[in-house]
LOGUVEX-236054 format. One record per atom (N, C-alpha, C, O): x negated, y negated, z negated; residue in one letter. Coordinates in steps of 0.1 Angstrom, whole numbers, padded with zeros to 4 digits, always signed. Layout:
BEGIN
XYZa
...
//
This chain:
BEGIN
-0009+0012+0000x
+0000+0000+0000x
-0009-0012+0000x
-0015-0016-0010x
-0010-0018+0011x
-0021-0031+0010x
-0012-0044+0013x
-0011-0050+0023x
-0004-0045-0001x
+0000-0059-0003x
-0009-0065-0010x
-0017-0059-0018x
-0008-0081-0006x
-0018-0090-0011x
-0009-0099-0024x
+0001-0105-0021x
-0013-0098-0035x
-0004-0099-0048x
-0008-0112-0053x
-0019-0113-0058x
+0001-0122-0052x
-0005-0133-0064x
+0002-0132-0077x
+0014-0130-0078x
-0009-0134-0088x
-0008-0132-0102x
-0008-0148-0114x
-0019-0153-0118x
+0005-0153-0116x
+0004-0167-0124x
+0013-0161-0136x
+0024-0156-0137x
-0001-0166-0145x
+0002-0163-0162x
-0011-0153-0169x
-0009-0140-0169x
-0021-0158-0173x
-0031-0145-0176x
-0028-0148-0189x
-0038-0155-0193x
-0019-0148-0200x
-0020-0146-0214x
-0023-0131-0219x
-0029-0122-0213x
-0021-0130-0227x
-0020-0119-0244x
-0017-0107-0226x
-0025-0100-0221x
-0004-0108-0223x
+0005-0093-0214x
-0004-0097-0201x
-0012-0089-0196x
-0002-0112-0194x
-0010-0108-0180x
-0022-0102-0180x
-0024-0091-0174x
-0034-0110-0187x
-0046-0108-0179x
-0049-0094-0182x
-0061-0091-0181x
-0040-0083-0186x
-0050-0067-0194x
-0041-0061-0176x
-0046-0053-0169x
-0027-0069-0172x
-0017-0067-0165x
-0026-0069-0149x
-0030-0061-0141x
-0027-0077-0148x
-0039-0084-0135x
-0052-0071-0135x
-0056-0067-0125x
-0055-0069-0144x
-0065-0063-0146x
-0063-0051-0138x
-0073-0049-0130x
-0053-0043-0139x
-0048-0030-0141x
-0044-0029-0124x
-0044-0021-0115x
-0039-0041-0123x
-0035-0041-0105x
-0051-0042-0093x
-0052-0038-0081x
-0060-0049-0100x
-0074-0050-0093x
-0080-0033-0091x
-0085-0028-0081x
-0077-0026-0108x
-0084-0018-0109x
-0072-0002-0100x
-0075+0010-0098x
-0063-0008-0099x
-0051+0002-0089x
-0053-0003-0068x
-0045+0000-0059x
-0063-0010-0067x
-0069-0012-0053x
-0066-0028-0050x
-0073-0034-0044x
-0054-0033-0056x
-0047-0043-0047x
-0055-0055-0047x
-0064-0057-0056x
-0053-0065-0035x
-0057-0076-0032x
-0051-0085-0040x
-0039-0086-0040x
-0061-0094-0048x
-0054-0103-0060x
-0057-0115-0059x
-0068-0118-0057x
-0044-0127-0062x
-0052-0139-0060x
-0047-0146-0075x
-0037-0152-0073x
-0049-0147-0084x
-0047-0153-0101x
-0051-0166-0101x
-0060-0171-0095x
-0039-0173-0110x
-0040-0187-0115x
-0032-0188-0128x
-0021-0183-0130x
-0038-0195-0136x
-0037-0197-0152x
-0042-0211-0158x
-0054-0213-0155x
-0037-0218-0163x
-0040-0227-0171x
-0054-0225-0178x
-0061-0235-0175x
-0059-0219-0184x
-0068-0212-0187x
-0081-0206-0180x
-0080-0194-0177x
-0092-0212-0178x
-0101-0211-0166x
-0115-0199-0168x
-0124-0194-0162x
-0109-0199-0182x
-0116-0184-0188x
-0109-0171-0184x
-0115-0162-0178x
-0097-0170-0189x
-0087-0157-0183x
-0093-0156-0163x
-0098-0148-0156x
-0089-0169-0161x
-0090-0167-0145x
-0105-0162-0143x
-0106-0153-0134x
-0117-0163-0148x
-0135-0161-0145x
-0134-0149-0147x
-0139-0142-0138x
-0126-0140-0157x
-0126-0126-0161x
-0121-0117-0149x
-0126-0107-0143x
-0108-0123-0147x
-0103-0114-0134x
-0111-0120-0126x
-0115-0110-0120x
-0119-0132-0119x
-0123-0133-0107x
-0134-0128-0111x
-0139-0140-0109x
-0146-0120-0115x
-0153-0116-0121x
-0152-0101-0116x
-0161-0094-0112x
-0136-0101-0120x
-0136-0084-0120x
-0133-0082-0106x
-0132-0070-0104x
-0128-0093-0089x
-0128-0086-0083x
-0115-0097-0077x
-0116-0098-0065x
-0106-0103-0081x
-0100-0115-0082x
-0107-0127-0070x
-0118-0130-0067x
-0093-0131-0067x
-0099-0150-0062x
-0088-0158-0069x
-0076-0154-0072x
-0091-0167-0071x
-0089-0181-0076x
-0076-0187-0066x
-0081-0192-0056x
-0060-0188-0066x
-0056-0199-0056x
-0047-0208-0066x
-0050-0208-0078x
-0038-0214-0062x
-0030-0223-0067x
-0014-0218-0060x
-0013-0212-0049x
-0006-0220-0068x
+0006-0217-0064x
+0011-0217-0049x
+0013-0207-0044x
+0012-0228-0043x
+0010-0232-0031x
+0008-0222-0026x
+0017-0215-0022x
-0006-0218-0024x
-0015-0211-0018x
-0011-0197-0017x
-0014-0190-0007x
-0004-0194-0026x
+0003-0183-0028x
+0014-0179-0021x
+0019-0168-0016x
+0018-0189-0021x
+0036-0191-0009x
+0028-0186+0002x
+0028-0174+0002x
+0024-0190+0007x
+0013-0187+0021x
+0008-0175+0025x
+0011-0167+0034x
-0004-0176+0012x
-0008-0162+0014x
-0005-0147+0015x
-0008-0137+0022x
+0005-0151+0002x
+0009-0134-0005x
+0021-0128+0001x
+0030-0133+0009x
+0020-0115-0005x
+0035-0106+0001x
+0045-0108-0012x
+0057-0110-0012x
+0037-0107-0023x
+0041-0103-0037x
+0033-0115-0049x
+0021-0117-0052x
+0045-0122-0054x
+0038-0128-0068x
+0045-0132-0078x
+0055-0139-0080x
+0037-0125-0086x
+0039-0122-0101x
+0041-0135-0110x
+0034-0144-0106x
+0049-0137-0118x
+0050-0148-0127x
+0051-0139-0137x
+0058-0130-0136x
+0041-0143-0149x
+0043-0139-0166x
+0039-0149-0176x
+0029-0149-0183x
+0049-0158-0176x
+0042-0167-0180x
+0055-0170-0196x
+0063-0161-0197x
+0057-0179-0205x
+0058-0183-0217x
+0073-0184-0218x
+0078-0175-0225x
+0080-0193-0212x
+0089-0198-0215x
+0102-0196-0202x
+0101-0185-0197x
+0111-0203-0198x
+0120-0205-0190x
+0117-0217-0182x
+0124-0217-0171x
+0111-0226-0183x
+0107-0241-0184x
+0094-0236-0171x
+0093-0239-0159x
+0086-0228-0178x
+0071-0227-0170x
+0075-0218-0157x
+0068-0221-0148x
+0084-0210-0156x
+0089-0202-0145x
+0094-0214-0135x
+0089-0216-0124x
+0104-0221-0139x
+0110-0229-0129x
+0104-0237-0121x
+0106-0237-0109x
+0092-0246-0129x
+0081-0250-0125x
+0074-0245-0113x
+0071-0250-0102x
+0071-0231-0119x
+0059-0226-0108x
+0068-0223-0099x
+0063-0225-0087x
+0081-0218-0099x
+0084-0214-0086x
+0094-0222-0080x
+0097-0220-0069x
+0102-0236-0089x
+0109-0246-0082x
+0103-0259-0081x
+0109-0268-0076x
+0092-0261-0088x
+0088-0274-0092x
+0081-0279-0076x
+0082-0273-0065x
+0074-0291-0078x
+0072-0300-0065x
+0056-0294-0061x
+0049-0300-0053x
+0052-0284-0067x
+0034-0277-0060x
+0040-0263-0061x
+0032-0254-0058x
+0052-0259-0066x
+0058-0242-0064x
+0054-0237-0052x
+0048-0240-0042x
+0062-0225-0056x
+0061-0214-0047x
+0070-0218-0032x
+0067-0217-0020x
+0079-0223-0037x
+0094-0226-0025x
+0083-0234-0013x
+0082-0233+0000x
+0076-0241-0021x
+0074-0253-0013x
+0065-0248+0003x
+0065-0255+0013x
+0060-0239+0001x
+0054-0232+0012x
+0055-0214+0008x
+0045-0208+0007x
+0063-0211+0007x
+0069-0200+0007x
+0070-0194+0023x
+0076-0202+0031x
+0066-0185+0027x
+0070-0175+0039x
+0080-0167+0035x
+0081-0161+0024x
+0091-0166+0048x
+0103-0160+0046x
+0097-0142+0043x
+0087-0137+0048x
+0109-0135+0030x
+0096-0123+0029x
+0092-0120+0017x
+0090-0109+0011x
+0091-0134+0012x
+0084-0132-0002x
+0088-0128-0012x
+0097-0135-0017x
+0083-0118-0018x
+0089-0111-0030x
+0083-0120-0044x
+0071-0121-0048x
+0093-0124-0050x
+0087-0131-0066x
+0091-0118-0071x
+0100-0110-0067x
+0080-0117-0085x
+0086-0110-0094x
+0084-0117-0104x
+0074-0125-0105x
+0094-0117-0114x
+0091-0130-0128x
+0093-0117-0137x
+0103-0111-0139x
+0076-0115-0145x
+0078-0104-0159x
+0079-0110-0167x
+0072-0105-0176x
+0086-0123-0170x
+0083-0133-0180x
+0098-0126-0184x
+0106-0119-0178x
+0099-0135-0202x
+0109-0130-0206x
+0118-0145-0209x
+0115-0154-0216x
+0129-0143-0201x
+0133-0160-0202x
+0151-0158-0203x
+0158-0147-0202x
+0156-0170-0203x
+0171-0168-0203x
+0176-0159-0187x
+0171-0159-0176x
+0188-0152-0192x
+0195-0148-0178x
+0202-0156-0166x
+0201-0155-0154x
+0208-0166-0175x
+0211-0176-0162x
+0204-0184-0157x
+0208-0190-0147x
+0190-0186-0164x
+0176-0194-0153x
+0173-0184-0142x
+0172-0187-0130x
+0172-0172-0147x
+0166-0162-0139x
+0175-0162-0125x
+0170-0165-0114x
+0188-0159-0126x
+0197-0161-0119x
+0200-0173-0109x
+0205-0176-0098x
+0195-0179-0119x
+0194-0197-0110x
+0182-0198-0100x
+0184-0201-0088x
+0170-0197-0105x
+0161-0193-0099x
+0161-0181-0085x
+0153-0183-0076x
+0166-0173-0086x
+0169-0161-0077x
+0176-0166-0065x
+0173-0165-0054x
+0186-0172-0069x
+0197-0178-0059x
+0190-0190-0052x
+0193-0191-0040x
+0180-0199-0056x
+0176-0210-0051x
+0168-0201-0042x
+0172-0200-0030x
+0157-0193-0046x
+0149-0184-0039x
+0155-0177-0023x
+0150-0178-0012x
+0163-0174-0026x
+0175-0170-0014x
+0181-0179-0007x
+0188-0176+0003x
+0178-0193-0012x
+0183-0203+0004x
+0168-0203+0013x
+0167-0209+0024x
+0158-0198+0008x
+0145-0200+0012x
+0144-0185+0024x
+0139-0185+0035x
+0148-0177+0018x
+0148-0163+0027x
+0137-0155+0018x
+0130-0146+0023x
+0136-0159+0003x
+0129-0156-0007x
+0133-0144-0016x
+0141-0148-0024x
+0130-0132-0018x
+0135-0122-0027x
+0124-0125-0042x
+0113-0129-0044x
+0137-0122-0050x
+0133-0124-0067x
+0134-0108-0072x
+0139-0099-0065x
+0130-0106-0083x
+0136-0097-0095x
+0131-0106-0104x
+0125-0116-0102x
+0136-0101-0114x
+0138-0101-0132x
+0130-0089-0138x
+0135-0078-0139x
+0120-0090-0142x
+0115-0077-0145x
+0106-0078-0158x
+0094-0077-0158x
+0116-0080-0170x
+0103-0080-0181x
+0099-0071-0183x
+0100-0062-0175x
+0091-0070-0195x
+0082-0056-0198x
+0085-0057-0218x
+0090-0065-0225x
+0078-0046-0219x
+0086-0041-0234x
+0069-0033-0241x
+0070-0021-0239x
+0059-0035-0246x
+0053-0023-0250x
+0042-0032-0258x
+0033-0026-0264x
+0042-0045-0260x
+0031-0055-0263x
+0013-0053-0260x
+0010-0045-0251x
+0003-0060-0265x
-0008-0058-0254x
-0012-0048-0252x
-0018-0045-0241x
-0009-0038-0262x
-0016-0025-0262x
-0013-0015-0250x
-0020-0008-0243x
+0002-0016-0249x
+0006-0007-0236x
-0001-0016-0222x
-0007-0011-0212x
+0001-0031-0225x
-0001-0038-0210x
-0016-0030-0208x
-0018-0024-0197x
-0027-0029-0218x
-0040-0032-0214x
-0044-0018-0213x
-0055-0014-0209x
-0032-0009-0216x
-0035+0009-0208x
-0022+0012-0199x
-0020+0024-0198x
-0013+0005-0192x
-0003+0004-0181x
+0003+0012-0183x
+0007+0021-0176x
+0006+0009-0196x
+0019+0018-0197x
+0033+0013-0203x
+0040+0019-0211x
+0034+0000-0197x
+0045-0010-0200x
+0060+0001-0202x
+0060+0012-0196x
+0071-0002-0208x
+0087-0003-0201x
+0087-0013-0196x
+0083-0023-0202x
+0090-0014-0178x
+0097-0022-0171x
+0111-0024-0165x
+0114-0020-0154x
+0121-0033-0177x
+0133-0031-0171x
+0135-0046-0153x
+0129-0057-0150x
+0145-0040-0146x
+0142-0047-0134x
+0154-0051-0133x
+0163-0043-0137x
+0158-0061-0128x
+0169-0066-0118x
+0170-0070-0107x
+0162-0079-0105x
+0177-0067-0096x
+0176-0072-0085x
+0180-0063-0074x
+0185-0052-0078x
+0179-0066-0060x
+0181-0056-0048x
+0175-0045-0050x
+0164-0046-0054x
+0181-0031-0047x
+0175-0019-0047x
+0164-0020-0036x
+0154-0017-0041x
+0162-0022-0027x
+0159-0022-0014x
+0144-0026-0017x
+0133-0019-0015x
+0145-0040-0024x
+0133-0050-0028x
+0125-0041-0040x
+0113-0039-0039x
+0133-0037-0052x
+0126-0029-0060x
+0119-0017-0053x
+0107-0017-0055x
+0124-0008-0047x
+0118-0003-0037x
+0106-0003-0029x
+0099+0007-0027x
+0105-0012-0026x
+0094-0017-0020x
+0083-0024-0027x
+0072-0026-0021x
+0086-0026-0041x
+0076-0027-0048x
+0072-0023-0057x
+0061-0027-0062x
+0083-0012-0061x
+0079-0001-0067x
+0064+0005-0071x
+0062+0008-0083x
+0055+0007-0063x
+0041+0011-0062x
+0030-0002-0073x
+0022-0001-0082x
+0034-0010-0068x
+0029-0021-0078x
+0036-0020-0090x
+0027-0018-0098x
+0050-0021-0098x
+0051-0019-0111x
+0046-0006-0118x
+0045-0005-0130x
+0045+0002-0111x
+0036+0015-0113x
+0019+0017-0120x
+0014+0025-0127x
+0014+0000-0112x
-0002+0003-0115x
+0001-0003-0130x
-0008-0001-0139x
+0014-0012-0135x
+0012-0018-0151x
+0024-0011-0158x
+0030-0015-0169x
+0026-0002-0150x
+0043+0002-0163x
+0041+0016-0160x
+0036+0020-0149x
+0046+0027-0173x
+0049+0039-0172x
+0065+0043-0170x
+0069+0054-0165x
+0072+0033-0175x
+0086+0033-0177x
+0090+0025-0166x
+0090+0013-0171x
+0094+0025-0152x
+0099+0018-0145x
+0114+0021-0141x
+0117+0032-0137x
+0125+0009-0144x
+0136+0014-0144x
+0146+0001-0140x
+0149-0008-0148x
+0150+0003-0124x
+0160-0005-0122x
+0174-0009-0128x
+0184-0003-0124x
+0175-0016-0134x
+0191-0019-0146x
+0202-0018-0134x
+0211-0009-0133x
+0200-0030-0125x
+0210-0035-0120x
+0210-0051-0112x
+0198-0054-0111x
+0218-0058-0107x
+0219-0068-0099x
+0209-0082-0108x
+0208-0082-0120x
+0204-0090-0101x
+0196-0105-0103x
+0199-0104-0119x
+0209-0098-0122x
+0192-0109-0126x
+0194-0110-0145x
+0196-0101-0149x
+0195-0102-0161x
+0202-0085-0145x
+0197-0079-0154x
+0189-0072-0161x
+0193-0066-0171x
+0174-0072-0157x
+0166-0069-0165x
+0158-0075-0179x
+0152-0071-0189x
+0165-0090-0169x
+0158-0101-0183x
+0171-0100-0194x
+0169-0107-0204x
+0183-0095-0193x
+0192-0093-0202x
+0189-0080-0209x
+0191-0080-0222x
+0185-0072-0204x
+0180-0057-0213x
+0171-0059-0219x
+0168-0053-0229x
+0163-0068-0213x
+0150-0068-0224x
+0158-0078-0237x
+0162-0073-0247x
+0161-0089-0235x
+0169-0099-0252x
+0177-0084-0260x
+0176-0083-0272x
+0185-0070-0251x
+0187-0064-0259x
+0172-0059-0267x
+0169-0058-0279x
+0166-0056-0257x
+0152-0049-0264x
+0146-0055-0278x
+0144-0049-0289x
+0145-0070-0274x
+0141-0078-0284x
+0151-0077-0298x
+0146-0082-0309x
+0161-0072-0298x
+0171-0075-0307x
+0166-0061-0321x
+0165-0061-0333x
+0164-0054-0311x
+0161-0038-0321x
+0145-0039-0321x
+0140-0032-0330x
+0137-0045-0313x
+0122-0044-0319x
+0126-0054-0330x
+0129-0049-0341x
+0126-0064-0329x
+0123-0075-0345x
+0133-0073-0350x
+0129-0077-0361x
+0146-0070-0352x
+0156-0067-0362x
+0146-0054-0371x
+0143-0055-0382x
+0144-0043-0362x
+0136-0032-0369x
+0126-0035-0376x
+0124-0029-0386x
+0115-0047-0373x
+0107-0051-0377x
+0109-0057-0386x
+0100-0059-0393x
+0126-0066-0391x
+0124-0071-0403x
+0128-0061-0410x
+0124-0063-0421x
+0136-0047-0409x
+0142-0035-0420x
+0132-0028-0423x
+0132-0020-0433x
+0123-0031-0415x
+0107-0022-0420x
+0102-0031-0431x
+0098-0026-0442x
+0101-0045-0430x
+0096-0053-0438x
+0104-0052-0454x
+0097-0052-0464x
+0117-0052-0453x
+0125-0060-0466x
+0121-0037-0476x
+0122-0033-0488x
+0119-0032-0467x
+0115-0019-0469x
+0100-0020-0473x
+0099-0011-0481x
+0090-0024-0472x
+0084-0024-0472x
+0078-0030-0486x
+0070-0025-0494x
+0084-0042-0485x
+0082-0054-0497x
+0087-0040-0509x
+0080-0035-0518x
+0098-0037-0508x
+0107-0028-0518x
+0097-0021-0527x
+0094-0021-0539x
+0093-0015-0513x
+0083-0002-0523x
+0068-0008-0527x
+0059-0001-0529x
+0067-0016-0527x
+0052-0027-0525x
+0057-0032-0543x
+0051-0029-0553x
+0068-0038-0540x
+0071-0045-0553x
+0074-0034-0568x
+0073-0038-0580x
+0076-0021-0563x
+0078-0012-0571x
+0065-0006-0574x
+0065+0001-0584x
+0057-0006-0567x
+0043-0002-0572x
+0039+0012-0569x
+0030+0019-0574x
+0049+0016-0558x
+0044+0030-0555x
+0032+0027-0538x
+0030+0017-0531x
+0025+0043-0536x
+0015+0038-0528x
+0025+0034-0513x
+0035+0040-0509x
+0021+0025-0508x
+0033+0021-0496x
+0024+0031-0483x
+0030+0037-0474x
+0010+0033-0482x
+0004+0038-0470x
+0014+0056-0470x
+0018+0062-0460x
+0014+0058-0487x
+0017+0071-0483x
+0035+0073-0482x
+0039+0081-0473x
+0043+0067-0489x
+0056+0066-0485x
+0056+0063-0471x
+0066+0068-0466x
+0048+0057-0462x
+0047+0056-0450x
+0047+0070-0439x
+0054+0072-0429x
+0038+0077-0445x
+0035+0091-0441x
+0046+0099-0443x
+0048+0110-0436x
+0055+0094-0453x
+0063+0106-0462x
+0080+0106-0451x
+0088+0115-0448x
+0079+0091-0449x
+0093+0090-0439x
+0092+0085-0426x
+0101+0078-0421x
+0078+0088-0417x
+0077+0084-0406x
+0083+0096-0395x
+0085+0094-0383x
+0084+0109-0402x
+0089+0117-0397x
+0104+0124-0395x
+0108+0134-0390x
+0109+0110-0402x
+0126+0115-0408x
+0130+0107-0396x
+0125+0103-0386x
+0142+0107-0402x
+0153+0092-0396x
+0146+0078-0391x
+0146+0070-0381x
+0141+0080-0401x
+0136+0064-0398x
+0127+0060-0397x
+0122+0049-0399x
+0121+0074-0389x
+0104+0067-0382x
+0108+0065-0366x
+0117+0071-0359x
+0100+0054-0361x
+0102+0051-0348x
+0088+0046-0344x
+0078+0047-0351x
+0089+0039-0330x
+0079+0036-0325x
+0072+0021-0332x
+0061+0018-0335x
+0083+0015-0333x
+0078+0002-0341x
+0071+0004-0352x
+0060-0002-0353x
+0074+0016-0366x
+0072+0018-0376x
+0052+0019-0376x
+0044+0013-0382x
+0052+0030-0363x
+0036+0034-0363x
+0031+0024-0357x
+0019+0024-0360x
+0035+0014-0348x
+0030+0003-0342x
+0024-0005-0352x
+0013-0010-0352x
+0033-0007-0361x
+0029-0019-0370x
+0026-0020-0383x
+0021-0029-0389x
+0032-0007-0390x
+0024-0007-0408x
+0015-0002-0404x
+0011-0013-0399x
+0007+0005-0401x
-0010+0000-0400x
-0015-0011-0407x
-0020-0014-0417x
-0010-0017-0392x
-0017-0030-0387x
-0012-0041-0406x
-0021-0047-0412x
+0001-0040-0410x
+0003-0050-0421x
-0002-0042-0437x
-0002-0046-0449x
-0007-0029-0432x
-0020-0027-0447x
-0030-0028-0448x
-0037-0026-0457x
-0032-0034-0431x
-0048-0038-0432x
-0045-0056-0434x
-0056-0061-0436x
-0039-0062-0434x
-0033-0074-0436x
-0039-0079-0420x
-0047-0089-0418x
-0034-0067-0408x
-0041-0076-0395x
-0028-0084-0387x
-0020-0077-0381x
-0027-0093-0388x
-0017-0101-0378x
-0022-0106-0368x
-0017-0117-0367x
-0029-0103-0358x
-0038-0105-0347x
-0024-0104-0337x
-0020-0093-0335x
-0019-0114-0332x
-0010-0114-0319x
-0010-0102-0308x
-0021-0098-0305x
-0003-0098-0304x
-0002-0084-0294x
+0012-0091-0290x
+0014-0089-0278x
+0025-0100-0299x
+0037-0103-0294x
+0036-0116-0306x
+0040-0113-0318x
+0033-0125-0304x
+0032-0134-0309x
+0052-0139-0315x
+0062-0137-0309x
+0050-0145-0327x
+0061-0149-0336x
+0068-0160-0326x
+0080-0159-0323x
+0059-0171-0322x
+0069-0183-0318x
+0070-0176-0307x
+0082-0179-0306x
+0069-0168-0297x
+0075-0164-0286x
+0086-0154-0288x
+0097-0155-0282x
+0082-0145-0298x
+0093-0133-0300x
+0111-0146-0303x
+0122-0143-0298x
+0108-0159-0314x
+0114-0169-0322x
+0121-0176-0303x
+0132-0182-0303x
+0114-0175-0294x
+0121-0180-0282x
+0133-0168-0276x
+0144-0171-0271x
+0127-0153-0279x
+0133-0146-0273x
+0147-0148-0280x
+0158-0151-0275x
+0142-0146-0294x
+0156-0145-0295x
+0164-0155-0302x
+0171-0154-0312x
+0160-0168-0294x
+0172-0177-0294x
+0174-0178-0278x
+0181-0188-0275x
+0169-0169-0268x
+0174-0168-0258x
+0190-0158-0260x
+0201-0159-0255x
+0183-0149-0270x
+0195-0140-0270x
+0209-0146-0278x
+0221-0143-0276x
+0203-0157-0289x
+0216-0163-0292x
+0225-0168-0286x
+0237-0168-0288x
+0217-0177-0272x
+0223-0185-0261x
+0230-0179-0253x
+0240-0184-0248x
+0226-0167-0250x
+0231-0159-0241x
+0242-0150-0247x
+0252-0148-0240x
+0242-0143-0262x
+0256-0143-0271x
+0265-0148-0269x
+0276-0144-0265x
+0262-0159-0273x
+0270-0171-0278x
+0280-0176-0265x
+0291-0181-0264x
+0266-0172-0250x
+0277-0177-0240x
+0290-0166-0236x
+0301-0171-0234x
+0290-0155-0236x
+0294-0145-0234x
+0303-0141-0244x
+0308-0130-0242x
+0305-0149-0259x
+0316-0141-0268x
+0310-0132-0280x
+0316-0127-0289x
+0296-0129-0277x
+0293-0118-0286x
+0285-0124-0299x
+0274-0127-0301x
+0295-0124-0307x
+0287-0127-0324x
+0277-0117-0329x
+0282-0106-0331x
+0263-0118-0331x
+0253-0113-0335x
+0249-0120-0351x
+0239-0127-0352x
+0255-0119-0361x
+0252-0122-0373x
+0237-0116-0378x
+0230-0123-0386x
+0234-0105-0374x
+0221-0102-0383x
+0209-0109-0370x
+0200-0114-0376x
+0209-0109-0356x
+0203-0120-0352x
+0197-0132-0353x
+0186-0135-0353x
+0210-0139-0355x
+0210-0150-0360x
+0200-0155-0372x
+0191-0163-0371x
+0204-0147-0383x
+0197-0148-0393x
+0179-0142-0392x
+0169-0144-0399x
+0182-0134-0382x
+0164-0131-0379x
+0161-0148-0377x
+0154-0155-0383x
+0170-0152-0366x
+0161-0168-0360x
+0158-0174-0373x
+0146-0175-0375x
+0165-0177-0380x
+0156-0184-0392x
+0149-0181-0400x
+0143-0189-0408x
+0145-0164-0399x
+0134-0163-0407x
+0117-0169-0398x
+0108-0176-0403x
+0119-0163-0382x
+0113-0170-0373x
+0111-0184-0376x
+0099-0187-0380x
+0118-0191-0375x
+0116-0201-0383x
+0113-0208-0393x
+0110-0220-0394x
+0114-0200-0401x
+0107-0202-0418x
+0091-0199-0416x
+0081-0204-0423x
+0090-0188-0406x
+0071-0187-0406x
+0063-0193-0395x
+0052-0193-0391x
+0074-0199-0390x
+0070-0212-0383x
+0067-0225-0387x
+0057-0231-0385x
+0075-0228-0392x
+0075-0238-0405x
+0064-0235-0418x
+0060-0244-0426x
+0060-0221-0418x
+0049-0216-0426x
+0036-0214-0422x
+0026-0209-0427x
+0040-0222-0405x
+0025-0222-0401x
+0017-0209-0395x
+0005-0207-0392x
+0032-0198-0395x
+0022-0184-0388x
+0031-0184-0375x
+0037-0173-0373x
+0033-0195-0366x
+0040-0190-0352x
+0030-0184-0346x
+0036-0176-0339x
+0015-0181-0344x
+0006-0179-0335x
+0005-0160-0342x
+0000-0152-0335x
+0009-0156-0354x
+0009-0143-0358x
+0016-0131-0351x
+0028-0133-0349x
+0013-0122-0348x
+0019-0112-0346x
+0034-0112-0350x
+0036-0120-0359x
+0045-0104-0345x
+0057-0105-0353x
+0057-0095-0364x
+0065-0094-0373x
+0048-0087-0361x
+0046-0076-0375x
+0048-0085-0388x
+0053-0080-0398x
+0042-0099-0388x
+0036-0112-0394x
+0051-0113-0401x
+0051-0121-0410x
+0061-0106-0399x
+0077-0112-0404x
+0076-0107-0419x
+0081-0115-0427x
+0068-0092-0425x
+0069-0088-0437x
+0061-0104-0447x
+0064-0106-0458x
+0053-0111-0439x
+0052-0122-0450x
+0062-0131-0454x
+0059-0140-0462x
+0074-0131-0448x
+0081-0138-0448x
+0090-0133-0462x
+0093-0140-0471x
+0093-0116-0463x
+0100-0111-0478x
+0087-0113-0487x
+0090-0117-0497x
+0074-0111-0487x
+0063-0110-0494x
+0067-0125-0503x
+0067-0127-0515x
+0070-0133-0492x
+0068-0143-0507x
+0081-0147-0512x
+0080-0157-0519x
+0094-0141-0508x
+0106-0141-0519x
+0105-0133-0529x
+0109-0136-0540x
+0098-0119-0526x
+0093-0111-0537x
+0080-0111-0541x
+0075-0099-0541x
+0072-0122-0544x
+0062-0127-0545x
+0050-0113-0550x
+0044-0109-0560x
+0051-0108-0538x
+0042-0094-0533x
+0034-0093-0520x
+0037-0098-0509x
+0024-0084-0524x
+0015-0080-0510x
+0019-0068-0506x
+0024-0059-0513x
+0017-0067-0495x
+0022-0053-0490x
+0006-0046-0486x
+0002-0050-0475x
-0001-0038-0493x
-0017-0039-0484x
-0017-0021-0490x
-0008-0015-0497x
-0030-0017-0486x
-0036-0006-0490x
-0036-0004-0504x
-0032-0014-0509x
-0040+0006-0512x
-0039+0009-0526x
-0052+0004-0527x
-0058+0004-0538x
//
């Protein structure tokens, strides 16, 4: 498959993501705010273009970038993609953003003769930087199809939902059960922390019941070694899901324990740990029950 791929967004998920497409044969052209991310992939094999440049060049290009704001930009803004776009061109946006931008964005793309998907990803750095993402998709069967072979070189889980926005709506579900889980592990965690039993080994003792999952082994580790090292950063997880409140809230659906996640997001933002991991949420009960949660 010798499509020529442009790659905008080398954060925390692109650049292990960019990586993984160089090192699966493809022709890559990367641009990132960040002139360090860009030297690593052009280093490894990478060239350097500008969005623009990309309209032009490429068959295929990637947006993974922060927000809903940074997508529109790159691909409606006045140096985007539209603006020299060849009819043909496949966007893929693995960013995780509201449903009705995505949708909005998709439709504009299509007065151009431009194909979109929606295709977040689900697995944080650790899956991106060994490619083995969940990728949910939205969009034309036809188009997924055809690019199929590329979400393959960064995802193990590739799986078409359904029509424009649904993929970036399956992922806000995704988001709902990673960090809701992530705070029931915490207010669980604090529990047995505050009671003084060993928490590494109660860990051991119910990771194999009910209530072990993938989040569980992902992340108490990492919160008895007290490591909060970003892999899904707090103020982004704190975007997702007030995407997901927006997108509730438009549609009728009351999410009360949601909700109340957003303000704890908020409280460790206000506490000065937006840049932490979201595992980072158990500090948030740590200090209503003025406890550590660490190794014995």
């Amino acid at each position: 498959m010798n499509k020529h791929i442009g790659f905008i967004g080398l954060g925390i998920m692109g650049k292990p993501m960019a990586l993984n497409l160089l090192k699966a044969g493809f022709n890559l052209t990367v641009n990132d705010l960040n002139k360090e991310s860009v030297n690593t992939l052009v280093e490894a094999g990478a060239k350097e273009g500008t969005s623009a440049e990309m309209g032009t060049e490429c068959d295929v290009v990637i947006t993974m970038l922060p927000a809903s704001q940074h997508v529109k930009q790159v691909v409606l803004g006045e140096n985007g993609l539209l603006t020299t776009a060849k009819k043909g061109l496949i966007i893929i946006d693995m960013s995780s953003i509201s449903p009705v931008v995505s949708v909005e964005i998709a439709d504009e793309a299509a007065t151009y003769g431009v194909e979109m998907l929606d295709a977040p990803v689900s697995g944080g750095e650790v899956k991106a930087i060994d490619g083995t993402l969940a990728i949910m998709v939205g969009g034309k069967e036809t188009v997924f199809d055809s690019v199929k072979p590329i979400l393959d070189a960064v995802g193990a889980e590739v799986t078409l939902v359904g029509k424009n926005g649904s993929g970036v709506t399956a992922k806000l579900a995704n988001q709902i059960i990673v960090n809701l889980n992530i705070a029931a592990m915490s207010e669980a965690l604090v529990l047995a922390a505050k009671a003084g039993i060993d928490v590494e080994k109660m860990y051991q003792a119910i990771r194999g019941g009910l209530a072990g999952s993938a989040v569980l082994d992902a992340k108490v580790p990492l919160i008895l070694d007290r490591n909060f090292v970003a892999g899904g950063r707090i103020d982004i997880n704190l975007k997702d899901m007030t995407n997901v409140m927006e997108t509730a809230h438009d549609i009728g659906v009351p999410l009360p324990l949601s909700s109340q996640l957003v303000e704890i997001f908020h409280a460790l933002k206000v506490d000065g740990k937006a840049a932490d991991d979201h595992g980072g949420i158990v500090q948030y009960y740590e200090k209503l029950a003025n406890v550590e949660v660490r190794k014995v």
